[in-house]
C-alpha positions in Angstrom: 1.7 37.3 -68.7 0.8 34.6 -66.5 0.4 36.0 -62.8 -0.7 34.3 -59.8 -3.2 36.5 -57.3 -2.8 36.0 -53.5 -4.8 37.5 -51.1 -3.6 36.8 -46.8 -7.0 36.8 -45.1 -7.6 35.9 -41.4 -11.3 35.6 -39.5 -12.6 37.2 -42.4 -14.8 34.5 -44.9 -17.5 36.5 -45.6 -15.6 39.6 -45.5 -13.5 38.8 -48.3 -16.0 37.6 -50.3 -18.7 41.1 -50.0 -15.0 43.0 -50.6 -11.8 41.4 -52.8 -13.2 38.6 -54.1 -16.5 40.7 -55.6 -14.5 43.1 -57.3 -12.3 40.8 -58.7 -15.4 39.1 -60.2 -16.7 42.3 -61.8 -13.4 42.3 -63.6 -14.0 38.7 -64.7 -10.5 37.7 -62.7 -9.8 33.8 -63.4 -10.8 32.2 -60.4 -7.8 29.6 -61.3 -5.3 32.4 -60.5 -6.6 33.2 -57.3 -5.0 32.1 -53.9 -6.5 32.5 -50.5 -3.8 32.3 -47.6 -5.5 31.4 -44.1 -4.0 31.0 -40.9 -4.9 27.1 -39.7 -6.8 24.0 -40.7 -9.8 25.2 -38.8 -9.6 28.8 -40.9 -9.4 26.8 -44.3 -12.3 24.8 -43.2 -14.3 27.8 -42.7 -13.1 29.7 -45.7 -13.9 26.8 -47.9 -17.4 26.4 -46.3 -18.1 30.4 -47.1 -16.2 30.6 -50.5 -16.6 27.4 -52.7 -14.3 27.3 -56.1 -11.3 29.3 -54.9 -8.0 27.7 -53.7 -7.5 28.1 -50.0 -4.1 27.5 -48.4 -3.0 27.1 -44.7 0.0 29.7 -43.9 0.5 30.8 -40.9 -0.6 33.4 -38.4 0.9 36.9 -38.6 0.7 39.3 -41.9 4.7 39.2 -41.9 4.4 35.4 -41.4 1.5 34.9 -44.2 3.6 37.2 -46.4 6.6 35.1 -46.2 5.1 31.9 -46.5 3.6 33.1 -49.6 7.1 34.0 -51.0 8.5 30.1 -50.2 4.8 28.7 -51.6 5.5 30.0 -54.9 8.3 29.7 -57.7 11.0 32.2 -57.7 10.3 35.3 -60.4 6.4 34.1 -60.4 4.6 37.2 -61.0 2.5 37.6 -57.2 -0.1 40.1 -57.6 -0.8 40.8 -53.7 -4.4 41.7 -52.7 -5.4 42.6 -49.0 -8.9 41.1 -48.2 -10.8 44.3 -47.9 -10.2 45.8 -51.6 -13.3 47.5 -53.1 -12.4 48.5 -56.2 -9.2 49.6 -58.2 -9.3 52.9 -59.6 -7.6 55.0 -62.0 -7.2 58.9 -62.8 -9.5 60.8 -64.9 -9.1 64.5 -65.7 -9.4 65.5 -61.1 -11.4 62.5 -60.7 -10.9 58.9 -60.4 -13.0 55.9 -62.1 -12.8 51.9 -61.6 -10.2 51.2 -63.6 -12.0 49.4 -67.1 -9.3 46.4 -67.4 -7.9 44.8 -64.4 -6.1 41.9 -65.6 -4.7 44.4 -68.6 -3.2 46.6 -65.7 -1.6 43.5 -63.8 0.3 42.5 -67.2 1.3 46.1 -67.5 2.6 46.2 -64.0 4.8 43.4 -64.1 5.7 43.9 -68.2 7.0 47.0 -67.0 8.7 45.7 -64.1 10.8 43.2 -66.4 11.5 46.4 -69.0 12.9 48.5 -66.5 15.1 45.5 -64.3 12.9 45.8 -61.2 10.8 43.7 -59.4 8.0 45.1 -57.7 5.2 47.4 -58.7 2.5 49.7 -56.2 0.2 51.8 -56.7 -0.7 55.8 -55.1 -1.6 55.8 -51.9 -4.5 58.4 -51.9 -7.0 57.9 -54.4 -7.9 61.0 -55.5 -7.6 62.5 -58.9 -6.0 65.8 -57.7 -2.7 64.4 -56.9 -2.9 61.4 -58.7 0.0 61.9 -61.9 -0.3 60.3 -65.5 3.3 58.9 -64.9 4.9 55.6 -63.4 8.0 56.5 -61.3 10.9 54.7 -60.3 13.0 54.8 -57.4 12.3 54.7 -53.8 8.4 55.1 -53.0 5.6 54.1 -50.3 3.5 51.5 -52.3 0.5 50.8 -49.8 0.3 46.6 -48.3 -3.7 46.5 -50.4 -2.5 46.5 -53.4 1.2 45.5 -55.3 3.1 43.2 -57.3 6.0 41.3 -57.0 8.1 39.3 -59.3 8.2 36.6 -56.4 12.2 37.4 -55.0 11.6 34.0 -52.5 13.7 33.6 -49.4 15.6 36.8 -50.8 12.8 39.1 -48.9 12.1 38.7 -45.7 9.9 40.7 -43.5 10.1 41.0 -39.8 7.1 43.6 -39.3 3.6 43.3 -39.1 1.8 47.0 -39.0 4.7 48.9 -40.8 5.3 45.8 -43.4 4.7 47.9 -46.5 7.4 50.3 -45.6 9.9 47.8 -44.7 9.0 45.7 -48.0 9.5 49.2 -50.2 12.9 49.8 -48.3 14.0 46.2 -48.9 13.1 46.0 -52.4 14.8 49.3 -53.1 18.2 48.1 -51.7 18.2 44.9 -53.8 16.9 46.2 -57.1 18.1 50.2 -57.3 14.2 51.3 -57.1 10.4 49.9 -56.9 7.6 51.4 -59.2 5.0 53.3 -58.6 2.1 53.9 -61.0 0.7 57.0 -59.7 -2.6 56.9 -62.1 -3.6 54.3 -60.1 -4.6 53.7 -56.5 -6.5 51.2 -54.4 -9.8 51.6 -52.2 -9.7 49.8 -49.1 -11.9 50.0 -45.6 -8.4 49.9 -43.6 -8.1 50.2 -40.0 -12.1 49.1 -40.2 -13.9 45.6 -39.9 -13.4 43.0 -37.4 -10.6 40.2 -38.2 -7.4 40.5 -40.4 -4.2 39.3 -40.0 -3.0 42.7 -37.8 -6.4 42.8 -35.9 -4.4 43.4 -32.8 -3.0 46.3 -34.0 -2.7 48.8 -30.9 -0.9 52.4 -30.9 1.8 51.3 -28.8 2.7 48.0 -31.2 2.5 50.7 -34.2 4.9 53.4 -32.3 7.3 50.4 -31.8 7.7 49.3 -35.6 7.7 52.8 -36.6 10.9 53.5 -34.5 12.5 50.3 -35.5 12.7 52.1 -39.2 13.5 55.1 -38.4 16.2 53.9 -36.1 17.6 51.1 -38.9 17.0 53.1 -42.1 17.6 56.3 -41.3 18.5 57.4 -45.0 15.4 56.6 -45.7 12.3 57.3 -43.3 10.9 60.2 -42.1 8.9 60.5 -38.9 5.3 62.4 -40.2 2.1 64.2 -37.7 -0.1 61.3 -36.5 -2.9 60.5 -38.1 -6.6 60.9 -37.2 -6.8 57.8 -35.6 -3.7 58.5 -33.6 -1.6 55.9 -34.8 2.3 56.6 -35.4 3.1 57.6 -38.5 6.5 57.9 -40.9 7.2 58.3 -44.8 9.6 57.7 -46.6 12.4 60.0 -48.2 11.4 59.5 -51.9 14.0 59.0 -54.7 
């Protein structure tokens, strides 16, 4: 299947290109399919400086901003795989354990193949990586698929989102009401350094801005979200009612 890549990035040229970038070269990723989405002129300039070859496009500023913009930029139904700018490595579950996963570009195809056999639209993958919980199965319905790592058969000006710390959660919850369900391969998960590293697109992320958007789901999809303990950084934090 042909897919595009994009990967939002903001202040971050040599960032992405120690982190996503690297690993998608060790799985001998097309550089043709990949799509850089900065924030102004002066970014792209900077980004083009620091990583020669790649396509870089202006968007705007904001993750919910850069998300959308990516949504109009490409043709409706395009298969979007989304990268943040900070993945390490994709792996996969073996036996308790988890390895890089051997195939990269066979897993994308399988994400969205699957996505066109079962009438949905957007694939994730488990938010912990770790082997224990980690299940050799691919379920459907409504689950948390983490922002580092998913794919979208592009749905355009049909999803929209608003938030910019909470954004994963609102995009499951969204996708969910317009396709019956969103799916989750929970063999395999992403490795990220989030919450570390100067830059990104949510760099002013404080507790109080977090708290805020948290409440706005539970508040407007009640049916849905959960409110969870904090987490060891002390941010607000919610799940989802799986189904």
């Amino acid at each position: 299947m042909d897919y595009v890549i994009a990967i939002p990035s903001y202040n971050r040229p040599m960032w992405i290109n120690r982190k996503t970038l690297a690993m998608l070269e060790r799985h001998h990723i097309d550089k043709e399919r990949i799509h850089i989405f900065v924030a102004s002129n002066e970014q792209n300039v900077l980004y083009s400086q620091q990583n020669p070859g790649y396509k870089i496009i202006t968007a705007r500023l904001g993750l919910s901003n850069a998300r959308n913009f990516i949504s109009d930029y490409f043709p409706i139904r395009t298969p979007i795989m989304s990268f943040d700018d900070d993945v390490t490595e994709i792996k996969q579950k073996v036996g308790n354990r988890t390895q890089p996963i051997p195939d990269l570009h066979a897993f994308i195809q399988l994400g969205f193949a699957t996505c066109i056999e079962r009438g949905r639209r957007m694939f994730g993958l488990y938010p912990v990586p770790n082997g224990m919980f980690m299940k050799e199965r691919v379920q459907d319905g409504l689950y948390f698929c983490t922002g580092p790592a998913w794919g979208i058969l592009n749905p355009g000006p049909e999803l929209r989102i608003n938030l910019e710390y909470k954004e994963d959660y609102e995009r499951c919850i969204l996708m969910h009401l317009k396709d019956g369900g969103i799916l989750r391969f929970e063999y395999v998960s992403a490795i990220t350094t989030f919450y570390k590293g100067a830059g990104g697109l949510n760099g002013d992320r404080t507790h109080e801005a977090v708290a805020q958007e948290a409440n706005i789901l539970l508040t407007t999809y009640p049916q849905f979200v959960k409110p969870r303990k904090s987490g060891r950084l002390g941010y607000v934090e919610i799940g989802l009612k799986c189904k």
